[in-house]
DOMIDREN-901379 format. One record per residue (C-alpha): residue in three letters; x negated, y, z negated. Coordinates in steps of 0.05 Angstrom, whole numbers, plus 5000, padded with zeros to 4 digits. Each point is the difference from the previous one (the first is absolute). Layout:
N
{drenmar "Ala" {X Y Z}}
...
END
This chain:
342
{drenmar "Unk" {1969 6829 4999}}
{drenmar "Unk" {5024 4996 4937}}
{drenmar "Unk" {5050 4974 4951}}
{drenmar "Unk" {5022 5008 4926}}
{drenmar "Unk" {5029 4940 4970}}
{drenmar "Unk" {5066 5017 4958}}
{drenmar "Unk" {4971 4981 4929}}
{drenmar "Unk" {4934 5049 5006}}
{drenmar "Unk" {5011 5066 4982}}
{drenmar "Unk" {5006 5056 5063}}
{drenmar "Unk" {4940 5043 5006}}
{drenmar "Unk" {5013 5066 5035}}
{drenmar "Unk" {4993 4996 5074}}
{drenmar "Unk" {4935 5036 5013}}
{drenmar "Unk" {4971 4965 4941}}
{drenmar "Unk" {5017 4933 5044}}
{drenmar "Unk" {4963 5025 5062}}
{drenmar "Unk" {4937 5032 4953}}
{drenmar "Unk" {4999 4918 4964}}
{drenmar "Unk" {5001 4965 5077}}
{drenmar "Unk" {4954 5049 5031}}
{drenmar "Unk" {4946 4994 4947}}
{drenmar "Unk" {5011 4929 5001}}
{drenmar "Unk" {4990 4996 5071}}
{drenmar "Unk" {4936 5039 4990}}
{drenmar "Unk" {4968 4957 4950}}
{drenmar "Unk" {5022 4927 5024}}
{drenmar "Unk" {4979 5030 5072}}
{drenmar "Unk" {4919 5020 4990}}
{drenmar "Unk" {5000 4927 4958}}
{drenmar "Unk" {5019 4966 5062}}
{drenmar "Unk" {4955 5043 5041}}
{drenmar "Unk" {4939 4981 4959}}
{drenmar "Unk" {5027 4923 5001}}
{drenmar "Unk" {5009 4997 5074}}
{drenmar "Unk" {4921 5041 5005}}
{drenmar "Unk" {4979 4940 4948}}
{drenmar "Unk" {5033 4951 5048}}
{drenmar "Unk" {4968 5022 5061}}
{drenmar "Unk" {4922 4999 4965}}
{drenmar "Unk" {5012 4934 4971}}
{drenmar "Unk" {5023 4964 5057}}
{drenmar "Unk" {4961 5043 5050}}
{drenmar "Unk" {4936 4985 5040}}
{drenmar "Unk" {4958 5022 4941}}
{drenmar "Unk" {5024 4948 4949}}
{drenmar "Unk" {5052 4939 5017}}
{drenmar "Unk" {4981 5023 5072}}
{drenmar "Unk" {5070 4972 5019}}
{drenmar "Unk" {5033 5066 5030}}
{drenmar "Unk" {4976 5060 5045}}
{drenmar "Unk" {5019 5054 5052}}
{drenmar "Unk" {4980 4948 5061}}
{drenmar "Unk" {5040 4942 4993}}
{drenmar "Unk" {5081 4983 4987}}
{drenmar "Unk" {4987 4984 4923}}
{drenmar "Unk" {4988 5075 4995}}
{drenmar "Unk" {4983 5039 4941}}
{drenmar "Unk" {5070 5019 4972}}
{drenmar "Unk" {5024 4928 4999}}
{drenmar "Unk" {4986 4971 4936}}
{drenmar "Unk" {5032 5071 4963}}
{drenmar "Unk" {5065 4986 5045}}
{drenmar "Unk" {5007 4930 4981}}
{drenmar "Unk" {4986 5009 4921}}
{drenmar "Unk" {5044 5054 5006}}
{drenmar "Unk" {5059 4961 5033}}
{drenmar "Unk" {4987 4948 4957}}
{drenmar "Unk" {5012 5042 4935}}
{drenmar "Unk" {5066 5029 5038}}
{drenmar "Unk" {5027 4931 4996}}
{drenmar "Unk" {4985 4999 4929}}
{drenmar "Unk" {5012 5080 4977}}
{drenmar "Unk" {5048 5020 5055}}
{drenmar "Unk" {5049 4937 5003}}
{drenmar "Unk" {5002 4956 4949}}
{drenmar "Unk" {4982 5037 4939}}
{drenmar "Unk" {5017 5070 5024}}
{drenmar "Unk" {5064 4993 4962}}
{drenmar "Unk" {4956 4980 4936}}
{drenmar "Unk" {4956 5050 5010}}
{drenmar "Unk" {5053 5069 5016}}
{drenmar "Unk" {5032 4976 4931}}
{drenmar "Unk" {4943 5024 4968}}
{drenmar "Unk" {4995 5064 5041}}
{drenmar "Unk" {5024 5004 5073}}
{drenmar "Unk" {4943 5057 5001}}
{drenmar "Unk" {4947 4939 4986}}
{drenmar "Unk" {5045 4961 5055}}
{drenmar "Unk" {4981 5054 5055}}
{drenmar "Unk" {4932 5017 4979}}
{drenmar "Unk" {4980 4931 4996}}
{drenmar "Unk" {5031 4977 5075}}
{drenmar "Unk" {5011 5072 5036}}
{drenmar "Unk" {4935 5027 4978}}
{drenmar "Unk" {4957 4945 4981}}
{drenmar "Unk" {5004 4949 5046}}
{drenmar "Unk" {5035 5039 5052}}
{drenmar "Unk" {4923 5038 4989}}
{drenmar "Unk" {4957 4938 4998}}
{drenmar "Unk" {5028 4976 5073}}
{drenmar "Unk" {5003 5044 5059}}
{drenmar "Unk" {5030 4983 5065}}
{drenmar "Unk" {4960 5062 5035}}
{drenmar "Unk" {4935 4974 4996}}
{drenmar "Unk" {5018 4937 5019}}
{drenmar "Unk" {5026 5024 5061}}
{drenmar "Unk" {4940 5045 5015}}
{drenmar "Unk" {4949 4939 4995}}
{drenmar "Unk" {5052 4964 5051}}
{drenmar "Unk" {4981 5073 5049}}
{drenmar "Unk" {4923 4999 4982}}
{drenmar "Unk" {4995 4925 5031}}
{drenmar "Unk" {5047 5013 5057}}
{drenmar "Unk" {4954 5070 5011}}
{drenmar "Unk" {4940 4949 5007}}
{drenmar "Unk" {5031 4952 5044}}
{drenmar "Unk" {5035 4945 4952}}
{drenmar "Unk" {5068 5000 5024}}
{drenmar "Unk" {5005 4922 4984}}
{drenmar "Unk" {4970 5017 4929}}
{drenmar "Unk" {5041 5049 4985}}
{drenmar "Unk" {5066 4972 5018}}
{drenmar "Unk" {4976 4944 4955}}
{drenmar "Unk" {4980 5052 4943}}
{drenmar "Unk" {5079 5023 5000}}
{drenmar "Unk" {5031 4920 5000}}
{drenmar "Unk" {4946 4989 4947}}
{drenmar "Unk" {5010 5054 4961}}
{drenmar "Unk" {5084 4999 5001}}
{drenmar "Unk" {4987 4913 4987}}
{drenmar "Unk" {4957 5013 4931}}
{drenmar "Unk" {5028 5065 4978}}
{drenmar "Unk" {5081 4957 5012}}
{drenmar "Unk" {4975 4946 4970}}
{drenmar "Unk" {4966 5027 4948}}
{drenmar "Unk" {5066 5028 4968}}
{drenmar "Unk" {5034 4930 5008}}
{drenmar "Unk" {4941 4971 4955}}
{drenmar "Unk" {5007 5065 4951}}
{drenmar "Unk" {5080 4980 4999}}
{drenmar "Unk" {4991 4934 4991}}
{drenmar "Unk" {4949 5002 4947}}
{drenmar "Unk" {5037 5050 4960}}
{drenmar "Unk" {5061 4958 5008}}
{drenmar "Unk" {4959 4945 4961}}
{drenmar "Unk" {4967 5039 4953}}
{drenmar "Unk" {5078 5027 4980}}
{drenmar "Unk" {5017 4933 4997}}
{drenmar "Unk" {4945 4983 4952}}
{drenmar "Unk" {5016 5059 4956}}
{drenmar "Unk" {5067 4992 4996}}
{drenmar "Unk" {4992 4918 4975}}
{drenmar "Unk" {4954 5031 4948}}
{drenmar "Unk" {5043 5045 4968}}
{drenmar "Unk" {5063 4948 5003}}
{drenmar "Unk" {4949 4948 4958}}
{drenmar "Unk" {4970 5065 4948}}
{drenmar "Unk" {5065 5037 5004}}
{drenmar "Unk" {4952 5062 5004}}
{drenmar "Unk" {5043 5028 5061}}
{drenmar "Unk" {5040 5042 4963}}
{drenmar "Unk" {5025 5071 5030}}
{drenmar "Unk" {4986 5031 4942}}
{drenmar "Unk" {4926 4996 5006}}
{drenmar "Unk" {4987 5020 5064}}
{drenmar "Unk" {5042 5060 4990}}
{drenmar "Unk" {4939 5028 4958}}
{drenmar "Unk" {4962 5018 5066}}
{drenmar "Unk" {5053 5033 5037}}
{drenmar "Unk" {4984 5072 5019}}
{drenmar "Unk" {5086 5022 4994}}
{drenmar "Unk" {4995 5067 4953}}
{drenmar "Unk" {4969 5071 5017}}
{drenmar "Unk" {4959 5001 4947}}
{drenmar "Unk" {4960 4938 5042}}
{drenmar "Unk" {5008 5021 5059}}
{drenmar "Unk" {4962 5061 4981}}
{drenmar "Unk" {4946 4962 4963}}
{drenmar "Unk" {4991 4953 5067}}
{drenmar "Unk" {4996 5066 5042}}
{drenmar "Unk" {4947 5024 4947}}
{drenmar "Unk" {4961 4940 5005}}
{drenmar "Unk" {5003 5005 5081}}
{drenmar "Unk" {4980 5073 5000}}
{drenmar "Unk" {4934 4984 4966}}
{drenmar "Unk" {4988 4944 5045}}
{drenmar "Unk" {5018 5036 5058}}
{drenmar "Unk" {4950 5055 4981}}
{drenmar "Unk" {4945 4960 4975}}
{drenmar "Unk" {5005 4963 5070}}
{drenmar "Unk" {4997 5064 5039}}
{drenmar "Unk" {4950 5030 4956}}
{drenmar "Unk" {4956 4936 5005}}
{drenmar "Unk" {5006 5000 5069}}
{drenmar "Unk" {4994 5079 5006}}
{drenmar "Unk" {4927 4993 4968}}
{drenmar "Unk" {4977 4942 5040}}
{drenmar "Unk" {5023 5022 5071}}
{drenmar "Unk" {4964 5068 4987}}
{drenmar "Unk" {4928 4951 4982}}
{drenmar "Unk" {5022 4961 5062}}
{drenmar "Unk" {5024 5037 5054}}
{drenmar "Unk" {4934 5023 5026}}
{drenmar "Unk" {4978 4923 5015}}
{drenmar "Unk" {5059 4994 5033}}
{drenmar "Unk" {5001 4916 4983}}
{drenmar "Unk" {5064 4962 4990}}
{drenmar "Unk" {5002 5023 4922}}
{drenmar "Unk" {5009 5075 5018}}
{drenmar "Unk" {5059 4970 5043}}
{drenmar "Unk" {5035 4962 4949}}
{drenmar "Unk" {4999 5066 4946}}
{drenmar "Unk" {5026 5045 5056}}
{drenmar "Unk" {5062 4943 5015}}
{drenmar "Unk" {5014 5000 4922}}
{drenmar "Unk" {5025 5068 5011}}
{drenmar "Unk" {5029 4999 5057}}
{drenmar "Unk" {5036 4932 4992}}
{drenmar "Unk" {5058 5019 4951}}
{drenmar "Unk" {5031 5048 5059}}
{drenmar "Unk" {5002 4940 5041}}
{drenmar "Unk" {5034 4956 4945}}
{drenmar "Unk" {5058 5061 4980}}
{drenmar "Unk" {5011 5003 5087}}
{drenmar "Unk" {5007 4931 5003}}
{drenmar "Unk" {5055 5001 4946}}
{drenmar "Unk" {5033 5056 5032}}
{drenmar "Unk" {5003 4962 5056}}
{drenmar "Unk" {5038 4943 4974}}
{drenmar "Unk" {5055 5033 4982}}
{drenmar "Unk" {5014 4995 5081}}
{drenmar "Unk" {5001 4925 4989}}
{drenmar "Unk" {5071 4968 5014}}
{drenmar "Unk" {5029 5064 5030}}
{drenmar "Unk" {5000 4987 5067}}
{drenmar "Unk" {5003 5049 5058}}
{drenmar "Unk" {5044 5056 5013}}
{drenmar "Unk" {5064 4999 4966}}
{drenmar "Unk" {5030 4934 5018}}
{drenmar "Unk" {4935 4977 4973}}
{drenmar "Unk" {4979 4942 5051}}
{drenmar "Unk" {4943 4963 4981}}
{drenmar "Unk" {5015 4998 4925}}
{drenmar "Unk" {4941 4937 4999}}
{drenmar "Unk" {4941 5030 5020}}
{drenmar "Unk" {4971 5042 4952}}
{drenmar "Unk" {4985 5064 5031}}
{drenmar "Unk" {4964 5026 4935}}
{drenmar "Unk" {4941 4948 5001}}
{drenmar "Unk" {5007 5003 5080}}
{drenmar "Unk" {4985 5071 4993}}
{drenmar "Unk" {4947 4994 4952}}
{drenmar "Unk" {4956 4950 5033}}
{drenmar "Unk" {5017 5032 5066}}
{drenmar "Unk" {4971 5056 4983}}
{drenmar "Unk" {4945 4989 4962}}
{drenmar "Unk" {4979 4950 5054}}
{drenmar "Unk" {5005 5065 5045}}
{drenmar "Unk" {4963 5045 4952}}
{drenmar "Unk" {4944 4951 4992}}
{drenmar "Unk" {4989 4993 5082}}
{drenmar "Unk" {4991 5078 5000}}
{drenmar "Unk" {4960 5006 4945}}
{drenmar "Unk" {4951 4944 5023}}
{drenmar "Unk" {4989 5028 5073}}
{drenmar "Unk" {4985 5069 4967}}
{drenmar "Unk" {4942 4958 4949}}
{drenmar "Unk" {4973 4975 5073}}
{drenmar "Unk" {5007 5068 5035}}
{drenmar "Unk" {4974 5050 4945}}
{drenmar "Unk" {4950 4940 4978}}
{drenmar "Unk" {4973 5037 4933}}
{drenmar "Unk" {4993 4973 4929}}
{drenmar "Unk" {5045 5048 4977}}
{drenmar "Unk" {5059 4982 5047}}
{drenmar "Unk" {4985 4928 4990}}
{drenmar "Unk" {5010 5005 4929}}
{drenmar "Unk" {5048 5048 5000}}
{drenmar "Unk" {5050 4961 5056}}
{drenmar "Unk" {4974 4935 4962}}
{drenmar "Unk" {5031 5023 4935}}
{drenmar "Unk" {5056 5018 5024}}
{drenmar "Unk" {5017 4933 5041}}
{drenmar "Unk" {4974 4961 4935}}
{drenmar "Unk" {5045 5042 4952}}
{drenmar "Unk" {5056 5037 5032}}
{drenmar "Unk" {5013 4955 5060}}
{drenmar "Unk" {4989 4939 4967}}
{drenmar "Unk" {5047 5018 4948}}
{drenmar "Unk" {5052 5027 5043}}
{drenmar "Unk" {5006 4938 5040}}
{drenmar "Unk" {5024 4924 4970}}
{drenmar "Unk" {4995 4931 5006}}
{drenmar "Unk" {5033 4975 4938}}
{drenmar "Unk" {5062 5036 5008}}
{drenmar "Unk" {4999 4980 5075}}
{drenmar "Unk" {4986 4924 4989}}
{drenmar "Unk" {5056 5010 4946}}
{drenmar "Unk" {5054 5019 5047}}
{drenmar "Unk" {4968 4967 5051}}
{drenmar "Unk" {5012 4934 4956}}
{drenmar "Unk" {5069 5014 4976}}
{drenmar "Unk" {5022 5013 5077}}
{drenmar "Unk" {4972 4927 5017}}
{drenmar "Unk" {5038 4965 4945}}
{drenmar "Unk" {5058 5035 5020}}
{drenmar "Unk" {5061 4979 5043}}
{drenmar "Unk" {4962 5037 5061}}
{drenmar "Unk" {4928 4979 4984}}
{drenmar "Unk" {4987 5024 5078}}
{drenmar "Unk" {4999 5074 4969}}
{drenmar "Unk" {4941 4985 4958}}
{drenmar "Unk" {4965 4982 5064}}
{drenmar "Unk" {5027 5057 5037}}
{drenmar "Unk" {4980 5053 4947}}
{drenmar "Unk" {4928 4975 5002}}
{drenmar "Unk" {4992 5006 5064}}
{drenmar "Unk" {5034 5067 5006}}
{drenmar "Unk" {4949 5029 4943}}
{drenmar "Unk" {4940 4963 5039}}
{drenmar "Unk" {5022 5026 5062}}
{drenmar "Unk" {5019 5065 4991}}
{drenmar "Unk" {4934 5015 4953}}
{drenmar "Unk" {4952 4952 5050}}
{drenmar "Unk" {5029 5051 5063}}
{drenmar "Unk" {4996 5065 4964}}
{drenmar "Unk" {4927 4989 4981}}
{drenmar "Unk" {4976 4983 5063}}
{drenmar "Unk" {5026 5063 5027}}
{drenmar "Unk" {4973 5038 4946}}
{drenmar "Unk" {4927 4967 4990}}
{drenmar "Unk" {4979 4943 5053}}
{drenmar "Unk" {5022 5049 5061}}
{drenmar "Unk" {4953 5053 4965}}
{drenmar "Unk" {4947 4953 4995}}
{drenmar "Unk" {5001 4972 5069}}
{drenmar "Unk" {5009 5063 5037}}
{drenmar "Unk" {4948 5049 4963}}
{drenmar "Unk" {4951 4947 4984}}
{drenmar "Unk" {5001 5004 4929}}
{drenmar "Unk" {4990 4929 4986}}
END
């Protein structure tokens, strides 16, 4: 969602939804290529510290980075950062790092191990992978909180922390608003058009590159869903609204991309082709990936545990785990077991 501070100037209200859509597009193929980067560099075939067969699985390092960078982008300097543009404020947490983690195939590594007979391994995978992604956001907090600290002694000994100076970079008149949705246009196409010309070289091989130019284009669909969904946050259900804590938006989201990913990988085993492997692979790397969230889950997942109920950040973990962990084995290990595709 989004808001307009009182000093910037209003921008007509489809020109607001244009500005966040295109910067959910752009911020969310850069964190599907970082989170792609991620997996090959701590994968088998370099830092060999991650893979598909064990609880550090491939997705983690991307989820902790990116929960990290939410303590730094999405609480402590998010105020910083939306007085330069809220726009940059919700591409950068919404569609970057909400891009570079994903809760979905987190969850489906958790159902590949249990599939194979791991059911202590993956129970560990999910305490794990909730420990270092929590964790992770405390240190990004923490760290920020220091590195504001620093700053701010700095500027008290120059006196070079003057409002008027940083009011140079802030994106609060149309006539910058349209030059930032210029500049993101041409990026947007050059990344699809890059990505265009590469899948068409690749897709024949069907190898992990063809993948990763198909989820470019299918990830920003994922990213404007996502923030579609939040707008459920904080509602509640019905019209008494019960519930008003757990944020049925993100709940949604990863729920359902979670789902989505279950389905789409017991079709990849039952059609078993290199075009349906790299077709459903795209679309879990892009689309479902960038659908679901682990920043913005650890983030409310951390606010609810240094709240006066900290028992509901608990309780909404384990309602997401559960509720994703159940679905999928409906959807893909009962599949697997009873038609013998594994």
């Amino acid at each position: 969602m989004f808001y307009m501070q009182d000093d910037k100037e209003r921008l007509p209200k489809l020109l607001e939804y244009v500005l966040c859509l295109i910067h959910l597009a752009v911020f969310g193929i850069l964190g599907v290529l970082t989170r792609y980067v991620l997996q090959k560099l701590f994968g088998p075939r370099v830092a060999g510290l991650t893979n598909d067969k064990n609880i550090l699985y491939l997705d983690l390092p991307s989820n902790m980075v990116g929960s990290f960078l939410m303590g730094w982008w999405g609480i402590v300097f998010k105020a910083d950062i939306s007085s330069v543009s809220d726009y940059l404020a919700i591409g950068l947490t919404t569609g970057y790092l909400g891009s570079l983690t994903t809760f979905s195939g987190w969850n489906q590594k958790m159902l590949d191990l249990i599939v194979d007979g791991h059911w202590v391994l993956a129970v560990l995978g999910f305490l794990v992978g909730l420990f270092l992604a929590a964790y992770s956001i405390i240190f990004g907090i923490e760290t920020a909180k220091g590195f504001r600290w620093l700053l701010t002694r700095r500027n008290a000994c120059t006196g070079s922390g003057t409002p008027s100076s940083s009011s140079n970079w802030r994106v609060d008149s149309f006539k910058r608003h349209l030059a930032v949705m210029g500049v993101l246009i041409l990026m947007l196409g050059l990344l699809w058009g890059v990505c265009g010309a590469l899948l068409r070289e690749e897709f024949s091989s069907g190898n992990s590159g063809a993948q990763l130019w198909l989820a470019c284009f299918v990830g920003p669909p994922g990213v404007w869903i996502r923030w579609f969904l939040a707008r459920l946050n904080g509602r509640g259900l019905g019209r008494a609204g019960s519930f008003k804590w757990v944020p049925f938006g993100t709940l949604a989201a990863n729920v359902s991309a979670a789902c989505i990913m279950a389905a789409l990988s017991t079709v990849k085993k039952a059609v078993n082709s290199q075009t349906s492997d790299t077709v459903a692979s795209g679309i879990q790397l892009g689309f479902l990936g960038c659908l679901s969230t682990v920043s913005t889950f650890t983030a409310e997942f951390n606010a609810m545990r240094e709240s006066e109920r900290p028992w509901r950040a608990y309780a909404y973990a384990l309602i997401t785990i559960c509720i994703s962990f159940g679905l999928g084995i409906l959807i893909y290990s009962v599949p697997v077991w009873t038609k013998g595709y594994g």
